[in-house]
PyMOL Python script that loads the backbone (N, CA, C, O; Angstrom):
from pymol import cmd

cmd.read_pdbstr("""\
ATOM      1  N   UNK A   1       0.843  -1.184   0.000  1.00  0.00           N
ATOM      2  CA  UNK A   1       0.000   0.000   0.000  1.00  0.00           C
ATOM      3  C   UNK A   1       0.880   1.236   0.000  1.00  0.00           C
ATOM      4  O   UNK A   1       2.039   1.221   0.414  1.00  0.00           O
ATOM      5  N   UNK A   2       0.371   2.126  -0.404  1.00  0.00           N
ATOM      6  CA  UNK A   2       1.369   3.372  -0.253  1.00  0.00           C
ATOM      7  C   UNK A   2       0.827   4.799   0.148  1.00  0.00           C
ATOM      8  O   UNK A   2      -0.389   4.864  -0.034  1.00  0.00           O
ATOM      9  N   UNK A   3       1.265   5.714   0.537  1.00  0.00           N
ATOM     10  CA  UNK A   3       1.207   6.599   1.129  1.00  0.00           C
ATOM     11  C   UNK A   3       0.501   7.506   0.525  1.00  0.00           C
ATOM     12  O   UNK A   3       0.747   7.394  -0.676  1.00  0.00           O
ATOM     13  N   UNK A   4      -0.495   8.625   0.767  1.00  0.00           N
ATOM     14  CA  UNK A   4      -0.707   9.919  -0.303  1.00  0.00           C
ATOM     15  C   UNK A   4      -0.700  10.825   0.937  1.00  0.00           C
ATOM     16  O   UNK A   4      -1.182  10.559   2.038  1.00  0.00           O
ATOM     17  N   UNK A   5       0.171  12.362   0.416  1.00  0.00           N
ATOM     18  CA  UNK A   5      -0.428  13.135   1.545  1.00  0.00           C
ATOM     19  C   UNK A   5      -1.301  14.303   0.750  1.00  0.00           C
ATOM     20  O   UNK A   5      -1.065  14.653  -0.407  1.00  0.00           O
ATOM     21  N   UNK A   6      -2.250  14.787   1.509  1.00  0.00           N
ATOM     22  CA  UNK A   6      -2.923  16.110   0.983  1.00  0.00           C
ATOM     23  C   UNK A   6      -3.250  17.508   1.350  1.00  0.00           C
ATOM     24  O   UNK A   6      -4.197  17.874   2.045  1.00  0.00           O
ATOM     25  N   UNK A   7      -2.441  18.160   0.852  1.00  0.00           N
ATOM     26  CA  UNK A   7      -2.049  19.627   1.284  1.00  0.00           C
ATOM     27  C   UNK A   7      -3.318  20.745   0.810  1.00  0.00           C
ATOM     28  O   UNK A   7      -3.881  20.567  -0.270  1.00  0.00           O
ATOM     29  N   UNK A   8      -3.530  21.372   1.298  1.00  0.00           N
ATOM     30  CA  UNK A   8      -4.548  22.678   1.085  1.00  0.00           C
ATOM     31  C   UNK A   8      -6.066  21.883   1.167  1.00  0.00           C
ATOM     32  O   UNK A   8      -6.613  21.513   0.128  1.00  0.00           O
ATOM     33  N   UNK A   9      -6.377  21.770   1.840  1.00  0.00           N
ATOM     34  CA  UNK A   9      -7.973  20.383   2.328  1.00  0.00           C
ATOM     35  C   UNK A   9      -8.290  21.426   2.730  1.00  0.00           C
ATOM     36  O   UNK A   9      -7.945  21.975   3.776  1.00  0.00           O
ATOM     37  N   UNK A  10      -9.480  22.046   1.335  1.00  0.00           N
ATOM     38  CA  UNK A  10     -10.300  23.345   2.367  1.00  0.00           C
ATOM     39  C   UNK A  10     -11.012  22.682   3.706  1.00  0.00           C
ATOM     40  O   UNK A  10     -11.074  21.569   4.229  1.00  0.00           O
ATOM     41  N   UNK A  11     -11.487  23.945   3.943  1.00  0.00           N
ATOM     42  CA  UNK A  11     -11.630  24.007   6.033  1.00  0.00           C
ATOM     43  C   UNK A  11     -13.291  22.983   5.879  1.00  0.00           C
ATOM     44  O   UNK A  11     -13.435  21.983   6.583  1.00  0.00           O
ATOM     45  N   UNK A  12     -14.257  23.377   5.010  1.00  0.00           N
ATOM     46  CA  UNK A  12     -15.791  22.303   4.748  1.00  0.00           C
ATOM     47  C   UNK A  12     -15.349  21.407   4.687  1.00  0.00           C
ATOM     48  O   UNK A  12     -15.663  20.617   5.577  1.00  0.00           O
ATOM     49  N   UNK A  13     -14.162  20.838   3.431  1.00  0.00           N
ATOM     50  CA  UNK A  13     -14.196  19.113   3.257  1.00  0.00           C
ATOM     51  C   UNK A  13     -13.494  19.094   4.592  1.00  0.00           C
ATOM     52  O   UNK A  13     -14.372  18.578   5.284  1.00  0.00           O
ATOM     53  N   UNK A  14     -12.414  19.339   5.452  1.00  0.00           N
ATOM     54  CA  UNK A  14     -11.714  18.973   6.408  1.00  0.00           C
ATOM     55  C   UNK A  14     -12.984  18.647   7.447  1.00  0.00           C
ATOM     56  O   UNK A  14     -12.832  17.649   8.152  1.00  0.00           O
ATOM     57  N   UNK A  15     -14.119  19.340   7.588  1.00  0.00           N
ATOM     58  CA  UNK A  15     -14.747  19.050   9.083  1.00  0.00           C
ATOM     59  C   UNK A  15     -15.928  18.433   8.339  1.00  0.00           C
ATOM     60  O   UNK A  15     -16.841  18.217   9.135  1.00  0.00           O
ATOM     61  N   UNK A  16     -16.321  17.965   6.710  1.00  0.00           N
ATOM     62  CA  UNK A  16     -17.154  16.790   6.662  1.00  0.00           C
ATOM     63  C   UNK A  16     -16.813  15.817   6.848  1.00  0.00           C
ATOM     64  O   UNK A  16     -17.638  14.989   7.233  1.00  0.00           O
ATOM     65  N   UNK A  17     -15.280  15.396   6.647  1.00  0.00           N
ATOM     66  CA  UNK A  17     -14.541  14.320   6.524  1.00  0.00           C
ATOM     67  C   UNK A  17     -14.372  13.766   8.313  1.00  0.00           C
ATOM     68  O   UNK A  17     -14.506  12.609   8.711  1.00  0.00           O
ATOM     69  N   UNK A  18     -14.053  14.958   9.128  1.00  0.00           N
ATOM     70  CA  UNK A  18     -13.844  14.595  10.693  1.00  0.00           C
ATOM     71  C   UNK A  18     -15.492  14.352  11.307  1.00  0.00           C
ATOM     72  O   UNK A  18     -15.781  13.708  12.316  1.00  0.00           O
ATOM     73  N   UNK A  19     -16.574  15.159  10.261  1.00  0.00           N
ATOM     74  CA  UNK A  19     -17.637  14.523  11.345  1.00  0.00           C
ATOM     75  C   UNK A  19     -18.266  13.445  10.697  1.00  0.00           C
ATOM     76  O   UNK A  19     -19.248  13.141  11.374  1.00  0.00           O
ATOM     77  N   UNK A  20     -18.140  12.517   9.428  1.00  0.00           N
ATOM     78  CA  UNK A  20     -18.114  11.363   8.353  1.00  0.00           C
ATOM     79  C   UNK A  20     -17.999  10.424   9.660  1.00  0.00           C
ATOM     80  O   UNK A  20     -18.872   9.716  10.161  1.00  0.00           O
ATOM     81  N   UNK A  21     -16.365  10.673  10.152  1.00  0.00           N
ATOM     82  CA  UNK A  21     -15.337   9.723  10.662  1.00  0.00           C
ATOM     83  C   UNK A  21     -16.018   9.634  12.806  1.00  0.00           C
ATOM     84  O   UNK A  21     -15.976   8.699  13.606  1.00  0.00           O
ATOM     85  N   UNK A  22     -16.419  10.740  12.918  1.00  0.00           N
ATOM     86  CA  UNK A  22     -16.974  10.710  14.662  1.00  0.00           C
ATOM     87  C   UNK A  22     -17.944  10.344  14.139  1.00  0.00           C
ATOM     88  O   UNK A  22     -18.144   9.390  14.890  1.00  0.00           O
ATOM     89  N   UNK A  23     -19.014  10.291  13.221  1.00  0.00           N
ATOM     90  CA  UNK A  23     -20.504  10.033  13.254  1.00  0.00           C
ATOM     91  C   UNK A  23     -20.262   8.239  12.854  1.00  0.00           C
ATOM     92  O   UNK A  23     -20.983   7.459  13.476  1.00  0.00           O
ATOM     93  N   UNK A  24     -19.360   7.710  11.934  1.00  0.00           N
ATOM     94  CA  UNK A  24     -19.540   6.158  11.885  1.00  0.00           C
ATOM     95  C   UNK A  24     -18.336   5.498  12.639  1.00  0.00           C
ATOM     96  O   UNK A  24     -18.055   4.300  12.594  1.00  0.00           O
ATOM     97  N   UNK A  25     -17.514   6.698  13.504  1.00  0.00           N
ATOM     98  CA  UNK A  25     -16.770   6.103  14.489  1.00  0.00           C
ATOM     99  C   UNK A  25     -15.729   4.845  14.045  1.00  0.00           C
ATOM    100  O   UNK A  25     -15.395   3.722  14.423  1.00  0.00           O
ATOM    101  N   UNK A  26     -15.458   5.812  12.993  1.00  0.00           N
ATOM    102  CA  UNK A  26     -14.023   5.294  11.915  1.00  0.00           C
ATOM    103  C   UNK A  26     -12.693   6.123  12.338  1.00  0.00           C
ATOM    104  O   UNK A  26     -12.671   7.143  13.027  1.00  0.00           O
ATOM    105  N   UNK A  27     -11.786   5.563  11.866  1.00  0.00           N
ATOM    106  CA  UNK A  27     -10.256   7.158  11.479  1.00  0.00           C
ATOM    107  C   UNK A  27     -10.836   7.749  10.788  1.00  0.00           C
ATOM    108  O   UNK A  27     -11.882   7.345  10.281  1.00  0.00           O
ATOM    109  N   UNK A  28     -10.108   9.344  10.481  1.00  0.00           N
ATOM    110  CA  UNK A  28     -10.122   9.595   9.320  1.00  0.00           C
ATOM    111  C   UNK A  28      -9.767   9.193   8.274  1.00  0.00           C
ATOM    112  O   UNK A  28     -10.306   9.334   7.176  1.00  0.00           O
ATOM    113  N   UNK A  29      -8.483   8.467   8.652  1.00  0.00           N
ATOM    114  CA  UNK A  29      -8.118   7.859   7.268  1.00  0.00           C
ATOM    115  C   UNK A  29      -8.840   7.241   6.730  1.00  0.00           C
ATOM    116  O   UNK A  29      -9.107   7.696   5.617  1.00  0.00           O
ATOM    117  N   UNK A  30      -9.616   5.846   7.132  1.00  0.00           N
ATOM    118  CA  UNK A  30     -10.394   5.215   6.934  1.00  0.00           C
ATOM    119  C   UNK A  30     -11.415   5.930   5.959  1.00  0.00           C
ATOM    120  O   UNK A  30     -11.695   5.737   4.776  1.00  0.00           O
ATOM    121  N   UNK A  31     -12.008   7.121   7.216  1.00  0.00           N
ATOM    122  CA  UNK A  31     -13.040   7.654   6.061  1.00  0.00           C
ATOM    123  C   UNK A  31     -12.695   8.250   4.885  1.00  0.00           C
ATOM    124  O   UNK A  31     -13.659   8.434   4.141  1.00  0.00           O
ATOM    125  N   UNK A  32     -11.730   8.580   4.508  1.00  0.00           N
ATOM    126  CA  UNK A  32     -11.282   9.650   3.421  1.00  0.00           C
ATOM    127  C   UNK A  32     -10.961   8.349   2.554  1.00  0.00           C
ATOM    128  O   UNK A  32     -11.338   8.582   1.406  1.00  0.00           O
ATOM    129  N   UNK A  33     -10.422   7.096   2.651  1.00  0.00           N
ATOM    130  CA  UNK A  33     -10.149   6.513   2.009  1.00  0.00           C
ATOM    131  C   UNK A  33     -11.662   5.978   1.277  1.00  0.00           C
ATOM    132  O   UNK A  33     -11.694   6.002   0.047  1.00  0.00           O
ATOM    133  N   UNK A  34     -12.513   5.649   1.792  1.00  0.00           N
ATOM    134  CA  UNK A  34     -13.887   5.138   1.988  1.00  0.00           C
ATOM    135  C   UNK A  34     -14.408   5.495   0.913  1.00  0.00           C
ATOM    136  O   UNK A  34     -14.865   4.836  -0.021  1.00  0.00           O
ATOM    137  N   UNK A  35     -14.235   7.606   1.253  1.00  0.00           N
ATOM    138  CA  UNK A  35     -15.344   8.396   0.575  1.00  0.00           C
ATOM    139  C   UNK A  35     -14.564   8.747  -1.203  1.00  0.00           C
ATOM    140  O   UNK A  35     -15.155   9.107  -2.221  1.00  0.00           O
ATOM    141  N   UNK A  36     -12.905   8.433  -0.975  1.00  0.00           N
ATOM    142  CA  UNK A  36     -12.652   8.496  -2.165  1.00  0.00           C
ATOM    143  C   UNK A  36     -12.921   7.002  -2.882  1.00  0.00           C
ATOM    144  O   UNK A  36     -12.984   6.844  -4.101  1.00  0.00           O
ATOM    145  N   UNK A  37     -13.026   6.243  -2.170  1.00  0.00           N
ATOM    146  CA  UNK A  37     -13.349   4.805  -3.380  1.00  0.00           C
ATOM    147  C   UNK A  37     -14.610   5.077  -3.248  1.00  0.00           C
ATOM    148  O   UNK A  37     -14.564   5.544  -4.386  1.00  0.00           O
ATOM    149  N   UNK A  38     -15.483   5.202  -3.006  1.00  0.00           N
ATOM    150  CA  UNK A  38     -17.603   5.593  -3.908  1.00  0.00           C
ATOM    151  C   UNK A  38     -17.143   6.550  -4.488  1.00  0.00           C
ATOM    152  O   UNK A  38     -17.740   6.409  -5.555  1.00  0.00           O
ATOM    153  N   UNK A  39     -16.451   7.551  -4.639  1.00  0.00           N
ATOM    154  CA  UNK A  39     -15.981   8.712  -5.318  1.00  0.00           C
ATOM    155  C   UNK A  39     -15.617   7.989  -6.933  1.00  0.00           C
ATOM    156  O   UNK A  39     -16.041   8.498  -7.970  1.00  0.00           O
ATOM    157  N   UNK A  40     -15.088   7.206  -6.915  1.00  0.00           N
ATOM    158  CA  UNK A  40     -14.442   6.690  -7.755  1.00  0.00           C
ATOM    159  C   UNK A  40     -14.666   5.476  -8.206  1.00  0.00           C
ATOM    160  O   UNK A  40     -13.905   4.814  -8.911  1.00  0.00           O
ATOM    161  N   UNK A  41     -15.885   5.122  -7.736  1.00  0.00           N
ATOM    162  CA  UNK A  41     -16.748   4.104  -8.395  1.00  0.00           C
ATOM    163  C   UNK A  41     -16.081   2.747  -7.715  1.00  0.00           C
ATOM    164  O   UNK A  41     -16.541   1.761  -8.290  1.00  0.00           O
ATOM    165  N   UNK A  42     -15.156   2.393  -6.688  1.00  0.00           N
ATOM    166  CA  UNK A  42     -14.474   1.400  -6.440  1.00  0.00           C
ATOM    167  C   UNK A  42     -14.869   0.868  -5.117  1.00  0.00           C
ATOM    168  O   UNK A  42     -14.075   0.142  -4.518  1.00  0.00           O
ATOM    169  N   UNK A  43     -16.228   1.210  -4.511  1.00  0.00           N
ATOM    170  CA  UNK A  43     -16.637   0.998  -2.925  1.00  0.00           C
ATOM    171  C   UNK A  43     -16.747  -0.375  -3.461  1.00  0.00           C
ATOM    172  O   UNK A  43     -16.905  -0.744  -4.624  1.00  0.00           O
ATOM    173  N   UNK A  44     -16.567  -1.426  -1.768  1.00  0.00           N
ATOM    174  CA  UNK A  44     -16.516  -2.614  -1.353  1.00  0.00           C
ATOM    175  C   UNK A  44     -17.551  -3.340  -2.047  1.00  0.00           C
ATOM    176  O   UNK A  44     -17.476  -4.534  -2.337  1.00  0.00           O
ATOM    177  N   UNK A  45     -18.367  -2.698  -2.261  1.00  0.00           N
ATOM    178  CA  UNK A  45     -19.678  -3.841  -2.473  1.00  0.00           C
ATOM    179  C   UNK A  45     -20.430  -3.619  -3.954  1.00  0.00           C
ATOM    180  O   UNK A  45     -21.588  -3.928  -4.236  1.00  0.00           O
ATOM    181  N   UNK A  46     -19.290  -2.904  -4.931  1.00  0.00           N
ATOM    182  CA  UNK A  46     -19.534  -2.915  -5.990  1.00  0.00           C
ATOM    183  C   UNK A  46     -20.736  -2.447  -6.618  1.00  0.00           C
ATOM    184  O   UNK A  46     -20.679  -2.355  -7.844  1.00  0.00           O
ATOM    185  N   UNK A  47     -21.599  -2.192  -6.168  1.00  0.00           N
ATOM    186  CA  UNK A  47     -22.797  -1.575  -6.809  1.00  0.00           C
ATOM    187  C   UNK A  47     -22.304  -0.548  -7.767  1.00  0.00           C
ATOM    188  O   UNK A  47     -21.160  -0.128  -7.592  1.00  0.00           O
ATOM    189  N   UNK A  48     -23.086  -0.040  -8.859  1.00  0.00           N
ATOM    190  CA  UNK A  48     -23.225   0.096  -9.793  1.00  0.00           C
ATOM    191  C   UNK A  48     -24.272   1.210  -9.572  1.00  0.00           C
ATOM    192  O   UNK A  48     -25.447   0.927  -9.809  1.00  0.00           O
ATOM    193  N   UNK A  49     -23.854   2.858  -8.995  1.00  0.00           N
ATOM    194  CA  UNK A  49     -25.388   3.246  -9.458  1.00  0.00           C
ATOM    195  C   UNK A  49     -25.717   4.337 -10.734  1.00  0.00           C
ATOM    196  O   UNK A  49     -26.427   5.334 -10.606  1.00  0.00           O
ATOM    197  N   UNK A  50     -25.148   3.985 -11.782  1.00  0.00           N
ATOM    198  CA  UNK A  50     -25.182   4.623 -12.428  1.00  0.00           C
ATOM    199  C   UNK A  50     -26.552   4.943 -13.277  1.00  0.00           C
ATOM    200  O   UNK A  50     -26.788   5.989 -13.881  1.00  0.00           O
ATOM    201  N   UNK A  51     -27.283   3.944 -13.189  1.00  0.00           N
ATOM    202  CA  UNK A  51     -28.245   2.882 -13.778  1.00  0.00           C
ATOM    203  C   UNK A  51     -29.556   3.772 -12.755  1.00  0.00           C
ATOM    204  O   UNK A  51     -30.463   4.179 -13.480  1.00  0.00           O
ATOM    205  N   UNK A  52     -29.740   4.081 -11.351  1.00  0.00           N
ATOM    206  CA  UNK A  52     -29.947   4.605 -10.373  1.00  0.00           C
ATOM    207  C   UNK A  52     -31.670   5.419 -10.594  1.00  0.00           C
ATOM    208  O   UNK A  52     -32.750   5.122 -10.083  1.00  0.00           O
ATOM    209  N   UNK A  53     -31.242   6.656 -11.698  1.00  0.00           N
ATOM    210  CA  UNK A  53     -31.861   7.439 -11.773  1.00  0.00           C
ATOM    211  C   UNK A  53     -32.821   7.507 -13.195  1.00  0.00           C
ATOM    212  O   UNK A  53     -33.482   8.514 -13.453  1.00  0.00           O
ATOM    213  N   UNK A  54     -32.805   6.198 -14.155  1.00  0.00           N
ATOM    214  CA  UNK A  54     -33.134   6.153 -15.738  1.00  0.00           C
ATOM    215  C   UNK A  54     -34.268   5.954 -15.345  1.00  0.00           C
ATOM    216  O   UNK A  54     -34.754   5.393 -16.327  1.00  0.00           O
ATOM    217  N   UNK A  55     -35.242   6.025 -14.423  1.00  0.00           N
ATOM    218  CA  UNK A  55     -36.426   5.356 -14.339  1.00  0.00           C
ATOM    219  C   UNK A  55     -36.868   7.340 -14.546  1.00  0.00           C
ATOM    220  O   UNK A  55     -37.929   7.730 -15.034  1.00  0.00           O
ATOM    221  N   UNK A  56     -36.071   8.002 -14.182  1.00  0.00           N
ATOM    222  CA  UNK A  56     -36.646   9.700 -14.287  1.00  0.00           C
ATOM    223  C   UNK A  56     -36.020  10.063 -15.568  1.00  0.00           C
ATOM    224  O   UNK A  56     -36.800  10.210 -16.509  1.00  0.00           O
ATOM    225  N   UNK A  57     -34.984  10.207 -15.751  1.00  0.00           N
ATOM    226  CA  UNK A  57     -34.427  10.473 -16.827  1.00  0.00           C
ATOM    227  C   UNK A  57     -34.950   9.556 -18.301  1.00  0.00           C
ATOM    228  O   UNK A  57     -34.944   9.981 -19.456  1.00  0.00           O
ATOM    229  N   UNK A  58     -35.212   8.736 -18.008  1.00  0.00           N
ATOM    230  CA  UNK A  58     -35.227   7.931 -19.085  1.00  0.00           C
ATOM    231  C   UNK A  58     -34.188   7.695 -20.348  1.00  0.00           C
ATOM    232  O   UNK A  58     -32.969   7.828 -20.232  1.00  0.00           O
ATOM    233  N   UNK A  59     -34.792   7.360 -21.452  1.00  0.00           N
ATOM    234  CA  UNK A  59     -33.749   6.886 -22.524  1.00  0.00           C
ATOM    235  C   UNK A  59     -34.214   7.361 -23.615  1.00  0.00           C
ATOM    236  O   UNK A  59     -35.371   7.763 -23.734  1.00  0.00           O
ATOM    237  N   UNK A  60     -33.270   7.362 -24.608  1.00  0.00           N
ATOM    238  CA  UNK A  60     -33.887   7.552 -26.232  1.00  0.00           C
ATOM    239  C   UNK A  60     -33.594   6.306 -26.554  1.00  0.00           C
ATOM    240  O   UNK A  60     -32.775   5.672 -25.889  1.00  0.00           O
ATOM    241  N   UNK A  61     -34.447   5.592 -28.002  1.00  0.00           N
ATOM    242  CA  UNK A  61     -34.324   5.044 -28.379  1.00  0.00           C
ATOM    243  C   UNK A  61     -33.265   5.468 -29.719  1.00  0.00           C
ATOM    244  O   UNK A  61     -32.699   6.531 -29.974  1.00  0.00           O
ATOM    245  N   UNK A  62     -33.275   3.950 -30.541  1.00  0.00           N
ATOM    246  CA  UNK A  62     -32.444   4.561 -32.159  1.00  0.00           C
ATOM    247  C   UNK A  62     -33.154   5.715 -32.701  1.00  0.00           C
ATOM    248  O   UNK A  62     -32.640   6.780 -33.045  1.00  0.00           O
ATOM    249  N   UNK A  63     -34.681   5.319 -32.751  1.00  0.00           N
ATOM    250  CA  UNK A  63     -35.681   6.013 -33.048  1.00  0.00           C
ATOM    251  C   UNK A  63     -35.646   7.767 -33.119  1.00  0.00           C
ATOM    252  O   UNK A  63     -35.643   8.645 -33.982  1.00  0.00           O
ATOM    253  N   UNK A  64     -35.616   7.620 -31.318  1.00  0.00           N
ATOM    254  CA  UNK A  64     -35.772   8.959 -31.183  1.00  0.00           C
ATOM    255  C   UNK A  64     -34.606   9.900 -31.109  1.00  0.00           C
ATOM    256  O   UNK A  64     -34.706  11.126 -31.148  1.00  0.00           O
ATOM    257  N   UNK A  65     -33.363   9.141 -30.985  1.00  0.00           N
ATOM    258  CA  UNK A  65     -32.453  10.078 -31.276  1.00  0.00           C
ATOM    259  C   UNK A  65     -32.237  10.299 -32.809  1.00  0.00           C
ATOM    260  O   UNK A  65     -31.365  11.148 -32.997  1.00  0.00           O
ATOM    261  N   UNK A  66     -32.826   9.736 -34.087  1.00  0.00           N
ATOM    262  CA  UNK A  66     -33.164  10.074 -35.482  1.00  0.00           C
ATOM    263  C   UNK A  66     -34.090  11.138 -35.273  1.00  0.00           C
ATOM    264  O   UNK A  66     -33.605  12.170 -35.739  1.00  0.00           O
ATOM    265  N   UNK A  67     -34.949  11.286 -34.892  1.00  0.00           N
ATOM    266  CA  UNK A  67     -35.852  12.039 -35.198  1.00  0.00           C
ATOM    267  C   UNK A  67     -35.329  13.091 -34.359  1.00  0.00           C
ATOM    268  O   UNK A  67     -35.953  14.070 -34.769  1.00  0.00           O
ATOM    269  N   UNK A  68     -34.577  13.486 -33.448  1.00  0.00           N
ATOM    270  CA  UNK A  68     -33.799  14.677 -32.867  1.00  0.00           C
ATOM    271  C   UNK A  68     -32.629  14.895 -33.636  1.00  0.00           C
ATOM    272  O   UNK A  68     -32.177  16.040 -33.613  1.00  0.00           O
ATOM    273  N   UNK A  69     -32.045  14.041 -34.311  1.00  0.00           N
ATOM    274  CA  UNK A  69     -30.722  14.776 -35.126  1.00  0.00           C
ATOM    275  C   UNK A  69     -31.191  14.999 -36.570  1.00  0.00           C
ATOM    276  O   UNK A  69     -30.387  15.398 -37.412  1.00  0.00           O
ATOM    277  N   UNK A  70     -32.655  14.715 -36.917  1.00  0.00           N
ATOM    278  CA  UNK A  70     -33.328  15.485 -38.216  1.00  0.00           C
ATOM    279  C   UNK A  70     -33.845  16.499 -37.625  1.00  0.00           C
ATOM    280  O   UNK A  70     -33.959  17.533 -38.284  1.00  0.00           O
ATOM    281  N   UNK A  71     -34.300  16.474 -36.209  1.00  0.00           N
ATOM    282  CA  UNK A  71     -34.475  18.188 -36.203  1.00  0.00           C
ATOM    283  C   UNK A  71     -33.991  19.160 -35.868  1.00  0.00           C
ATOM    284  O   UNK A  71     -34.507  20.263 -35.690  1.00  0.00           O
ATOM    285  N   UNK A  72     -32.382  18.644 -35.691  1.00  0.00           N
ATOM    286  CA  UNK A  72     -31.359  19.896 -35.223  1.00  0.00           C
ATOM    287  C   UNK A  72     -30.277  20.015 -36.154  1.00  0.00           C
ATOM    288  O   UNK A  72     -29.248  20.691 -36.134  1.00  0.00           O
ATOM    289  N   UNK A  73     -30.933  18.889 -37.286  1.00  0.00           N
ATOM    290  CA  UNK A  73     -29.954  19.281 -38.415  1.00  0.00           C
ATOM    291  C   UNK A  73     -29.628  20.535 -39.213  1.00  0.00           C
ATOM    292  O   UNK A  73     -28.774  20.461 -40.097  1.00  0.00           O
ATOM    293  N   UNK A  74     -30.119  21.437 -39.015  1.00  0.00           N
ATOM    294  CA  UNK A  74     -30.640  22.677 -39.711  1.00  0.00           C
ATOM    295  C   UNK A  74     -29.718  23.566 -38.755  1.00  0.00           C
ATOM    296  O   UNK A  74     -29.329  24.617 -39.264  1.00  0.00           O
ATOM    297  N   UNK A  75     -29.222  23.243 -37.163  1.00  0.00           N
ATOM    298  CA  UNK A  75     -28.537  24.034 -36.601  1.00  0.00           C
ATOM    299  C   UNK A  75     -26.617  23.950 -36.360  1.00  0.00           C
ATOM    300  O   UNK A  75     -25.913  24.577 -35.569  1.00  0.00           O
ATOM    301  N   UNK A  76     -26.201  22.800 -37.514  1.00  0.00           N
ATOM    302  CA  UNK A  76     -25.361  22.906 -37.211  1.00  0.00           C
ATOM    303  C   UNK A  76     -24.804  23.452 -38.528  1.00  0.00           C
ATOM    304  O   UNK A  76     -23.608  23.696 -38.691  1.00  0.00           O
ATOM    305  N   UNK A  77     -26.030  23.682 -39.734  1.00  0.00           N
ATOM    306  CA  UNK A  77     -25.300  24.594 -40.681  1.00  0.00           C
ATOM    307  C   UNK A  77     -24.717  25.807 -41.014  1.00  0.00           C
ATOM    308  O   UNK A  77     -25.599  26.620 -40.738  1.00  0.00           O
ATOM    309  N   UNK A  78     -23.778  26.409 -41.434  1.00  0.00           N
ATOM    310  CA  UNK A  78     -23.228  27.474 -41.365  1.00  0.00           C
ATOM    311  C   UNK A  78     -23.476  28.430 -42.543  1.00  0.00           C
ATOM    312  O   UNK A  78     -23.086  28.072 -43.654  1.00  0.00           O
ATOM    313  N   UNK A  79     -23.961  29.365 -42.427  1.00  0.00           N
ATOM    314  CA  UNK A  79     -24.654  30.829 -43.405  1.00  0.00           C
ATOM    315  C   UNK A  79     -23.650  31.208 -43.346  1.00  0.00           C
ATOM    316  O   UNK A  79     -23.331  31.728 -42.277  1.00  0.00           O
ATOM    317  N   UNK A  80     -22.502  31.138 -44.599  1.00  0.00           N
ATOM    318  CA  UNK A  80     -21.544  31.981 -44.796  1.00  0.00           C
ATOM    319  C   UNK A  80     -21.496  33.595 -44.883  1.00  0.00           C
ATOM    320  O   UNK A  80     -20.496  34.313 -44.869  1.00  0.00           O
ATOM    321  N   UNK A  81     -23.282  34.078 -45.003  1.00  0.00           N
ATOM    322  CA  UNK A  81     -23.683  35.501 -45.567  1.00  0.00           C
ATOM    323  C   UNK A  81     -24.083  36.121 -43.989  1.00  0.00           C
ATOM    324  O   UNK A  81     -24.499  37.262 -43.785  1.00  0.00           O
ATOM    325  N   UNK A  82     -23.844  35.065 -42.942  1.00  0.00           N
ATOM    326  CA  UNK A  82     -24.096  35.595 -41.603  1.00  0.00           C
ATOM    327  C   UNK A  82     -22.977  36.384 -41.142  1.00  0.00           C
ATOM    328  O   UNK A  82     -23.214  37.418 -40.516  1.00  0.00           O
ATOM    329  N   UNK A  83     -21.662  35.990 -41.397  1.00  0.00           N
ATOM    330  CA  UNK A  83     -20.636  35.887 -41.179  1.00  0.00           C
ATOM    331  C   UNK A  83     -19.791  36.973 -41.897  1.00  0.00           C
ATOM    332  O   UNK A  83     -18.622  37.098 -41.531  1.00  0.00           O
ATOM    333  N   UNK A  84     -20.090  37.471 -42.514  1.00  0.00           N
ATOM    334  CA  UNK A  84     -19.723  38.899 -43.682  1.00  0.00           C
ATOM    335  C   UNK A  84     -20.085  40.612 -42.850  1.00  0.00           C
ATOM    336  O   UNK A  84     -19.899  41.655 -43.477  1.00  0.00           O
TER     337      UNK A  84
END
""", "prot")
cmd.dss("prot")
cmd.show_as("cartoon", "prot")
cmd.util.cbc("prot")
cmd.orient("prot")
């Protein structure tokens, strides 16, 4: 394992990170290590929530992203007589 140190830890992340660490009665290290692996998609138990929120957001289909790039086709053309 190896070492990281981190210099200039504004004063908010410094006292979310110390009350993270008194509230689940961890180190800090621990917690900082913790909050950077879910940070970084690498927490213990692997979940996946990327997936999370498509039930609001939803999706396009092939479909409908055709029928949105025929109707914004018109905006990526360039009027050379705009430009004069």
């Amino acid at each position: 394992m190896s070492t990281i140190t981190m210099h200039g830890v504004e004063p908010a992340v410094d006292r979310r990170i110390r009350e993270i660490a008194r509230t689940e009665k961890t180190s800090i290290n621990r917690t900082a290590q913790a909050l950077l692996r879910r940070a970084l998609g690498l927490d213990a138990n692997g979940v996946d929530h990327r997936a999370d929120f498509l039930d609001l957001a939803g999706r396009w289909s092939q479909d409908d992203l055709a029928e949105f790039d025929a109707a914004t086709a018109a905006f990526s053309k360039i009027d050379a007589e705009d430009w004069k």
